[in-house]
N, C-alpha and C positions, 0 to 999 in steps of 0.2 A: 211251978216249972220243974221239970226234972233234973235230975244231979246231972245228965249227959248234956242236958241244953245249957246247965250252970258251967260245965268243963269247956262246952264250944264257945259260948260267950267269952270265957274267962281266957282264950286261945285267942280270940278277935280284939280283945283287948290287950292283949300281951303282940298282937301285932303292928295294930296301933300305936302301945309305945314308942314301938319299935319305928313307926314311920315319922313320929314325932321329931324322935331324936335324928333319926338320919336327915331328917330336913335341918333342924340344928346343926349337926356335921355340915351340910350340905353350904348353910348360909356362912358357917367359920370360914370355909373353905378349905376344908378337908379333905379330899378328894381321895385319897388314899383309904381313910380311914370309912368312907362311905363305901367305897369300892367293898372294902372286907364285912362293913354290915350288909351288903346285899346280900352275901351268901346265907348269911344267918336267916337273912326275914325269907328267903327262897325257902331254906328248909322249914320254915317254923309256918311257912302258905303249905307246903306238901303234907305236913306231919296234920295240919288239920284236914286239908282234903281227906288224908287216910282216915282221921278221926271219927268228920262226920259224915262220911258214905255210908246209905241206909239209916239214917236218923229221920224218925218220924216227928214232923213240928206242927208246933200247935200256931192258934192265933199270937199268942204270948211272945212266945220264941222268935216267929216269924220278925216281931215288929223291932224288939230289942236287938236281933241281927240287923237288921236294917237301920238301926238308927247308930250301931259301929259303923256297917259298912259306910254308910254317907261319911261319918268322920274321920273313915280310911281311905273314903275318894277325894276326899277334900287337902286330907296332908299328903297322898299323891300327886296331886293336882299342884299344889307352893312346891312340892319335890321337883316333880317335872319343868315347871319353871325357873326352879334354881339351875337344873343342871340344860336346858338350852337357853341362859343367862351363859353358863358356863364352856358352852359349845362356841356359842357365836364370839367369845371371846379367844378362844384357842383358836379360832377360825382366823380370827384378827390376825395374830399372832404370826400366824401361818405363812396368809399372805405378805406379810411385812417381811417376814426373815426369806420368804421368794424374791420380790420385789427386792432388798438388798441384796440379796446375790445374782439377780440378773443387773443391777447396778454393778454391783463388785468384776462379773464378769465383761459385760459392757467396757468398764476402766478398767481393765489388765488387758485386753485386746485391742485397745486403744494406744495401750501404754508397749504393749511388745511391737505395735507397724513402725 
């Protein structure tokens, strides 16, 4: 395999990490802190786009991309289910502190007749 197919690989694996961990953040509940690795894994997905445009692959290359990729869809995939775990939970939230202050307002309109 060539040293450009060894740099792309060794890029899809440094993003990978990178999705590992933020699913880690993700299940501490870190929210914050995931927020600020997205930009990194954003740039570190472009910086390879620009990398391998025009990269001719072989059978070799072709398969070991692809067997990151699965492993990139996959901690994708537990990522995206952390974070609408985490939606429908702020969602909760949401409704509840409406729901009290249309109580709240309810009894103070009650409370001023």
């Amino acid at each position: 395999m060539k040293k450009q197919h060894h740099d792309i690989l060794a890029r899809y694996s440094a993003i990978l990490e990178l999705h590992e961990h933020m699913l880690e953040i993700a299940m501490a509940g870190d929210w914050e802190q995931l927020i600020e690795m997205k930009s990194a894994h954003l740039c570190q997905v472009e910086a390879l786009i620009n990398f391998e445009h025009n990269i001719v692959v072989d059978d070799s290359f072709r398969e070991a991309k692809r067997a990151v990729l699965m492993r990139i869809a996959y901690a994708e995939e537990q990522l995206r289910d952390q974070l609408q775990a985490r939606m429908a939970q702020l969602s909760g939230a949401i409704a509840k502190a409406r729901n009290t202050q249309r109580v709240k307002h309810a009894y103070e309109g009650g409370v001023a007749s």
